[in-house]
Each structure stands twice: as structure tokens, then as C-alpha cells.
Steps between C-alpha positions, in 0.01 A plus 500: 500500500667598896216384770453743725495426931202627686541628827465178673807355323719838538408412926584190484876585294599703818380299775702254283810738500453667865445164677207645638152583536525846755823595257259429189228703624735827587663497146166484333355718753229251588326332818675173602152256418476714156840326421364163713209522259628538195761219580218298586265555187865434270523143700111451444528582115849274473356241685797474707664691839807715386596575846591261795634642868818307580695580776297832597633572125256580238636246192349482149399163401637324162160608318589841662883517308327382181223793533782747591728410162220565319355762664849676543583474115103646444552812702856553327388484130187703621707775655743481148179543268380761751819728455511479162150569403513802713844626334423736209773407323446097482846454227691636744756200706394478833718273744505422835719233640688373743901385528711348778801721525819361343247521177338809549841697600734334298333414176132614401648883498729362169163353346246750615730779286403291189138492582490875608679617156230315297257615701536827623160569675501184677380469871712316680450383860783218672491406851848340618443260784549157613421183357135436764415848485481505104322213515250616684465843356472281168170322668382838618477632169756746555747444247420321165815253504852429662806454419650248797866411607373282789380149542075503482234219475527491088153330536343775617583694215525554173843598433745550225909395509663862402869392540734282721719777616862391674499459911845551602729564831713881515744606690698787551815543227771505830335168594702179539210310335526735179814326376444151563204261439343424829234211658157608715661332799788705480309818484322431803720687712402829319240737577245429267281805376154474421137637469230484718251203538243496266716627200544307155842480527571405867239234364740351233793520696331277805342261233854475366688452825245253623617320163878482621317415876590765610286821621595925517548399903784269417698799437737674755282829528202629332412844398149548388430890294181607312707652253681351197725787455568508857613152474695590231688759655584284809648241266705761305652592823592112567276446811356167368378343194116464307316300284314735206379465187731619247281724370541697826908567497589494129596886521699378788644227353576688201684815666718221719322594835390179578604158395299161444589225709627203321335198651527153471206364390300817488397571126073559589302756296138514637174631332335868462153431460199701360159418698160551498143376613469171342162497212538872587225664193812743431758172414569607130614870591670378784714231267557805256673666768695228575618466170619854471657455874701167360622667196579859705739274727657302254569830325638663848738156609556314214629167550372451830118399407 
């Protein structure tokens, strides 16, 4: 049976997410000591203060970050229930969920044409953002799962391995480094390519440099754009190189625009994950969908999985 939050609990979730009692109060259109008070009675009930002021910051205590994982994954699985009890048609596939953008551009379109042919009246809601922002949409209740290219706290979450997909340099086909096998050290006087802060994939790539100790500043000049295909384009025209998932320049690849870079000591594929709220009520449908994800990509890239 899904617990349902009383109002006291749905306060104390955004003064938890605003950082603030005045921001609290506006959202939920109520007086500032409304939101003091119900704060307070939650602390009386708990036994325990939730809130401390450090540094003229409002800051949740530990018992606070326990009651907001719980409370978090409460008002998600209510808000699920709520949607489909009011639906008049409760067989039909509802999803809403999230994907960081090398996955949501580059691959879910291939799997979602499988799920949309077997089920043709299927609603079908997916938000492409970055790795933080799906996370927290994810503990707003907004989207049922995710499907992550980016690093994340995997205690935080329950989450699924959906395939270790191939991380790999490209270059421009009239590049000097498309013909010969090359070292990171000698790339460095390239401009490297990359997405903005924040994104999965500038994510790996930094993890992965720091592993060769080296960083995206050690190279000659950096180009930061919002937009994979952007990037792509820019390469294609042999104004610097990128680090992508492969997933994200196979059509390239394939029609000869762009060529991988042959490094020494580069051979990495990193993980696609599918994530939820951990004990989340809705776990077993949530594990179905992975399943049908899983077998969707290894159906789309075979031999990559």
C-alpha cells in the first residue's frame, strides 16, 4: 500500500528543495510561520531538528536527508498512483522519464520505435537533460526513471547497468591523427571540443583524463558548445577533436565523415544506466521496463552491450 504525505510533510519537501522558508511559503502560497510551524510540529513528532542555520544558510540536518529520501520517494509513487487512477484507460503504457542527451538523441529513438509499434496508444513523455537535473526531476516525482550517461552517487539510487557503450576520440577524415595511432600528450596541442559543464559526457571525459593526470585544460584551446551536433559539425570541418560516445557518431563514422582516433592506451567503454527512487512502491514495473529497454538496445547495437 503507497503512504500518503500530509500537508506538513509536502512543506517541509520544498523548504527542503528551495533552501528556504520565505521561498517555501510563496510556492505553497502560505504565511512564512505557517511553514515555521509546520516545520516545527514535523521536528516535535520526529523527535529531532531537520533544519540547522549555518552560515546565514538554511541546511537540512542528517535526520533531515533521511526524512527527505523517504519523503521524496512517498510523494513520487503517490503522484504515479494518482495519474493512473484518474486515467480511464488504466492498460494503457504511460511513461515519463528522463535521459541525458547522447542517450536520449542518439539511442532511445531506435528503442522507443519497438515499444511504440507494440503499443500503439502509448503515452509517452521524455525529458532530455543533464545528468543533476534528471536527478532531481527523478526526486521531484517528475519522471518515473532515468536512463544516465554520467557519473551519480549509485548509493543514492536504485539503478540498473543497461550497457557499457564505447567512449572514443574523432577527428576529422583530412586529419593527421586519422592515419596514425596517436598518445593524449601528443594531442594536447589540438583544440579539444567539448560540452558544457554539467553534461554526462564532459563528465567521463574529465574522469578519464584525470586518469592519464591530465585535465580538458591541459589542452592547447578549449571550445565548450551545448550542442552535440554542433560539435559534430565543427569536427567534420577539422577545427579540433572530441571525446563522444559511439553511440553519438556511428552514422558519421559509417558514411566516412568522421574518423575515430586511434589511441594508445585508450580502449574505455563506460556505463548507460537505468535509475530510479531506491524501495520506490513502483520497483517491479520500473525493472520491467528496464528489461524491455536492455533487450530494445541490444536489438538496436548488437555487439556493443
Amino acid at each position: 500500500m503507497i503512504a500518503m504525505l500530509d500537508y506538513r510533510h509536502q512543506t517541509f519537501l520544498e523548504v527542503y528543495r528551495l533552501g528556504s522558508y520565505t521561498r517555501a511559503a510563496e510556492a505553497l502560497n502560505l504565511t512564512q510561520p505557517a511553514v515555521s510551524q509546520h516545520i516545527r510540529a514535523l521536528e516535535k513528532h520526529y523527535g529531532c531538528r531537520l533544519f540547522v542555520y549555518a552560515n546565514r544558510a538554511l541546511t537540512p540536518t542528517e535526520q533531515g536527508r533521511l526524512l527527505y529520501q523517504f519523503a521524496s520517494r512517498i510523494a513520487a509513487d503517490s503522484d504515479l498512483l494518482t495519474a493512473r487512477l484518474r486515467h480511464k484507460q488504466r492498460s494503457q503504457v504511460r511513461l515519463r522519464f528522463g535521459a541525458t542527451l547522447t542517450i536520449g538523441q542518439y539511442i532511445l529513438p531506435v528503442i522507443l520505435q519497438g515499444i511504440l509499434r507494440e503499443n500503439p496508444g502509448a503515452a509517452v513523455s521524455m525529458l532530455v537533460e543533464n545528468t543533476q537535473h534528471l536527478l532531481t526531476r527523478l526526486e521531484r516525482g517528475d519522471i518515473q526513471f532515468a536512463l544516465i550517461e554520467g557519473l551519480f552517487d549509485k548509493t543514492a539510487y536504485h539503478w540498473e547497468l543497461l550497457a557499457r557503450e564505447p567512449f572514443i576520440g574523432v577527428c576529422a577524415p583530412g586529419s593527421i591523427w586519422a592515419e596514425r595511432e596517436a598518445s593524449l600528450e601528443e594531442l594536447l596541442g589540438e583544440r579539444l571540443i567539448v560540452r558544457e559543464k554539467g553534461s554526462g559526457t564532459r563528465e567521463i571525459l574529465e574522469h578519464l583524463l584525470h586518469e592519464h593526470s591530465l585535465s580538458i585544460a591541459s589542452f592547447a584551446q578549449v571550445t565548450e558548445i551545448g550542442s552535440m551536433e554542433a560539435i559534430k559539425q565543427l569536427v567534420q570541418a577539422g577545427l579540433g577533436i572530441t571525446f563522444v560516445y559511439q553511440a553519438a557518431v556511428r552514422k558519421e563514422l559509417a558514411a566516412g565523415d568522421l574518423r575515430p582516433l586511434a589511441l594508445a592506451g585508450w580502449e574505455t567503454r563506460r556505463e548507460l544506466n537505468f535509475v530510479f527512487l531506491k524501495h520506490s512502491q513502483h520497483a517491479q514495473d520500473y525493472l520491467h521496463w528496464f528489461q524491455i529497454f536492455q533487450e530494445g538496445y541490444r536489438q538496436a547495437f548488437p555487439g556493443t552491450c
